[in-house]
C-alpha positions as CSV (number, residue, x, y, z in Angstrom):
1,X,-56.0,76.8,19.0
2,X,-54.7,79.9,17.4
3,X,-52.3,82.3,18.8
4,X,-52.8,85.7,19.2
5,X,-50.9,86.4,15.5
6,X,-53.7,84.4,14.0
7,X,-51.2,82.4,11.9
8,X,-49.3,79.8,14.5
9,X,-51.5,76.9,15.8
10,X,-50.6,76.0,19.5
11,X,-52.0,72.2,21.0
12,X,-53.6,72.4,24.4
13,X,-53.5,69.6,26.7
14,X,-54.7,68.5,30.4
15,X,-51.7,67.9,31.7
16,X,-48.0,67.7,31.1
17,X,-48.0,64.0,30.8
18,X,-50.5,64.7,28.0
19,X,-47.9,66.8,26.5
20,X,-45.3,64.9,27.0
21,X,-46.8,61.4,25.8
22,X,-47.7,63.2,22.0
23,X,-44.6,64.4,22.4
24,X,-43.0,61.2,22.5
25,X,-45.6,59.8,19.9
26,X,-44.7,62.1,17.1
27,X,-41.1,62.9,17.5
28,X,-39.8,60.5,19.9
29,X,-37.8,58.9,17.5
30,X,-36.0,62.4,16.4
31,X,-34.5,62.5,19.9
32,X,-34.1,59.0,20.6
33,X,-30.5,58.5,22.8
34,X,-30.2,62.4,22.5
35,X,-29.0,63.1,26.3
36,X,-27.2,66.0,25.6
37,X,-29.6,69.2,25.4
38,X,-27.6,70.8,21.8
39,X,-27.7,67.7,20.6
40,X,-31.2,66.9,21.5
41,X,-32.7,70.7,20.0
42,X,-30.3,70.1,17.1
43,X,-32.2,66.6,16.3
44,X,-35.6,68.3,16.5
45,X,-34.4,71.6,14.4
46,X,-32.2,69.6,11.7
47,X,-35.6,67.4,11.3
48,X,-37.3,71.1,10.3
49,X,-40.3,70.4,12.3
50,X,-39.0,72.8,15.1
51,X,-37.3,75.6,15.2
52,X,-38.2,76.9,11.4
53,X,-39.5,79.9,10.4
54,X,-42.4,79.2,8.5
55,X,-42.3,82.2,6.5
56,X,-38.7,82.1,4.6
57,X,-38.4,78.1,5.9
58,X,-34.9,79.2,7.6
59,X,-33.8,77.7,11.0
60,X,-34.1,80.2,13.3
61,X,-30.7,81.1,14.8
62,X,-31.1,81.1,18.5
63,X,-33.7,77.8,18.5
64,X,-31.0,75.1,19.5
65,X,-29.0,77.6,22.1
66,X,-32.6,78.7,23.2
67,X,-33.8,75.2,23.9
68,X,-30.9,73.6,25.3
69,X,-31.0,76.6,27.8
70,X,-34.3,75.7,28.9
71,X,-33.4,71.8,29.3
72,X,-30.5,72.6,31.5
73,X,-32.6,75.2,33.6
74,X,-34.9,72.8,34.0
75,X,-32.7,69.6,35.2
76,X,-32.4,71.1,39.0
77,X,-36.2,71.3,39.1
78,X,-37.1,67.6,37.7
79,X,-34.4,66.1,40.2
80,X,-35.9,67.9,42.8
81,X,-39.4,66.7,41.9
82,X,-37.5,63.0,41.5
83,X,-36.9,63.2,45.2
């Protein structure tokens, strides 16, 4: 699927556990043992298939901050859902 840009391919799945599972299957072992959320978005970005821009191949500066915000805003929801 292409975005609206015409340039950035985006998957599509059925279901989070979809997601998750190819995920897991193509860069599980970035972020194996990586608990803490910088340390997990730095894995993924210093493995430059994340958080690159695809134009000058640069990291993008806010990709670690910006995903290890989202982690942590999302912990209160998944224990929740634990429950």
């Amino acid at each position: 699927m292409l975005a609206g840009d015409g340039k950035t391919k985006v998957a599509t799945f059925a279901s989070f556990e979809d997601s998750l599972r190819s995920f897991s299957v193509m860069s599980g072992a970035i972020v194996q043992g990586k608990a803490d959320p910088v340390a997990f978005a730095s894995a993924l970005q210093n493995s430059r298939q994340f958080g690159i821009n695809t134009e000058t191949g640069k990291k993008m500066p806010t990709y670690v901050k910006d995903v290890a915000g989202t982690i942590e805003g999302l912990r209160p929801i998944v224990a929740r859902a634990r429950k």
